[in-house]
C-alpha positions in Angstrom: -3.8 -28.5 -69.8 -0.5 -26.8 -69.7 0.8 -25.2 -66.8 3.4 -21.8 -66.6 4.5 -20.7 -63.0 7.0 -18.3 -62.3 8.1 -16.5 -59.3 8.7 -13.1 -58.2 11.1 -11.7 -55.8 11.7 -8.5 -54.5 14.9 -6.7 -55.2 14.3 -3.2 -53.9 10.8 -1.4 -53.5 10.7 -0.8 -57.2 12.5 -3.6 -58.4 12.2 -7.1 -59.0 13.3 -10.9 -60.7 10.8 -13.0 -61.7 12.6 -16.7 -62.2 10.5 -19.5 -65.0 10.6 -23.3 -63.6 13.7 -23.5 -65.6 15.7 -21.0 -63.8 15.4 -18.0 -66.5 15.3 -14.4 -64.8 13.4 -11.5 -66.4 14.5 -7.7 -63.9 11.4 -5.8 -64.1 11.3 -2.2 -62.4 9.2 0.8 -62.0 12.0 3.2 -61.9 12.0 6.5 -64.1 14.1 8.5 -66.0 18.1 7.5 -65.6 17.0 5.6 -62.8 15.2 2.7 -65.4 17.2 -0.2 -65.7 14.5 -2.8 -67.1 11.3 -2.9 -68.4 8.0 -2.3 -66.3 5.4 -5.0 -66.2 3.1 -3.0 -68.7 6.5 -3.2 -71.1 6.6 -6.7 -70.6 3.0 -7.3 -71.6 3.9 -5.5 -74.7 7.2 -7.4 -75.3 5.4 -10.5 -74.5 2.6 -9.7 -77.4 5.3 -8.4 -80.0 7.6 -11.6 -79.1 5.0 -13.9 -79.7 3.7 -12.7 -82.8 6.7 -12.5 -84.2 7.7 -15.9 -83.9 4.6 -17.2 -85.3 4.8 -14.8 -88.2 8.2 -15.7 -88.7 8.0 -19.2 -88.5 4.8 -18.8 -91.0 6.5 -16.8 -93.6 9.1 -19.3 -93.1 6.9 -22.6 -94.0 6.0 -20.8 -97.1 9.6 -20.8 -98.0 10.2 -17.2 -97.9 13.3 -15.7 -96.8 13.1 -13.3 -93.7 16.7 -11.4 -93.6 15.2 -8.7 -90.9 12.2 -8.4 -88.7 10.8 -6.0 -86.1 7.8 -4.9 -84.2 7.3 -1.7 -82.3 4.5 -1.9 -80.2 3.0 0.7 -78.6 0.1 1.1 -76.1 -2.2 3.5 -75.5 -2.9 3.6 -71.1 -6.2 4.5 -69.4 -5.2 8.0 -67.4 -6.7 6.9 -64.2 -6.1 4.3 -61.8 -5.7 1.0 -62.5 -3.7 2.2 -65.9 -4.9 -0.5 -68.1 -4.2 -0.9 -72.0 -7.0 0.7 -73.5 -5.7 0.2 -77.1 -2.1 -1.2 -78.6 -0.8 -0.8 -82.0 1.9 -3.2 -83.4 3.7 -2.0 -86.4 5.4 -4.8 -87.7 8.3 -4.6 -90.3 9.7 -7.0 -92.9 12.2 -7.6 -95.0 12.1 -10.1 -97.4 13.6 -10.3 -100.8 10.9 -13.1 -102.0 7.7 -12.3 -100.1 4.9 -10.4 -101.5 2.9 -7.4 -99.0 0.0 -9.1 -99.7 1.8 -12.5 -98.0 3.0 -10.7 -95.0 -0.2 -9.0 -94.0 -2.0 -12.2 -94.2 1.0 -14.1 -92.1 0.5 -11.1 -89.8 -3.4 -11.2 -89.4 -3.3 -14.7 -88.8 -0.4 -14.7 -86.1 -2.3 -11.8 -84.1 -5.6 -13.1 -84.4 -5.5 -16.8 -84.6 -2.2 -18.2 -83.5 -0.5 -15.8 -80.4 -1.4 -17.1 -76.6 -0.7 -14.0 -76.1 -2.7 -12.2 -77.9 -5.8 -14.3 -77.3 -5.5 -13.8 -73.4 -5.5 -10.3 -73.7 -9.0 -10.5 -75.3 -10.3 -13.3 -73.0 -11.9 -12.8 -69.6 -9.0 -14.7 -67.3 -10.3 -16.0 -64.2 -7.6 -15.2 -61.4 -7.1 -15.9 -57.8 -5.3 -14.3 -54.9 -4.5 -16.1 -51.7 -2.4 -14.5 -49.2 0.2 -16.3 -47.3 2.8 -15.8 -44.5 5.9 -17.8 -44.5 6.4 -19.9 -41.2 
């Protein structure tokens, strides 16, 4: 079983640095407006769906020996108005361009990297069992 831990420190009341076991540092904040200087968590769920589809689609449309010259996804998702504001729905537009691979190709490379290959992806559909344990430092 693989293991991820990362840890999360506060900044300011609305902002924060969450550090990987290998030192990398994501800001996340829930500033708004002018004030925003990073994505929100709810971005970063997003960010992290887009970014992992998108390598496995790349890296798929790759293995067929296809060149990929551009690539984007816009994801967008659709929020629950009351509280907790939960994804009810998100939409992923993704966008291609190729000058050797077919539509047909890419919307099969895309199907499969959503719905068979991205962590992701499958963890947002899966019940996650969770704890919480509250601690004060010594």
């Amino acid at each position: 079983m693989n293991t991820k831990k990362v840890t999360l420190k506060m900044i300011a009341d609305y902002e924060y640095e969450s550090v990987n076991a290998t030192g990398n540092k994501v800001n996340i904040d829930m500033y708004a407006g002018e004030n925003k200087k990073h994505q929100s968590p709810m971005e970063l769920l997003l960010s992290g769906l887009a970014g992992c589809s998108a390598v496995d689609a790349v890296l798929m449309m790759k293995k067929k020996r296809k060149q990929v010259t551009d690539f984007k996804i816009e994801a967008e998702g659709v929020r629950n108005d009351g509280v907790p504001s939960f994804y009810k729905s998100i939409h992923l537009l993704f966008q291609l361009t190729s000058p050797d691979a077919t539509q047909a190709e890419f919307e099969k490379v895309v199907r499969l990297a959503v719905e068979k290959y991205c962590s992701v992806a499958s963890s947002l559909k899966s019940e996650i069992n969770y704890t919480a344990k509250v601690v004060r430092p010594v």
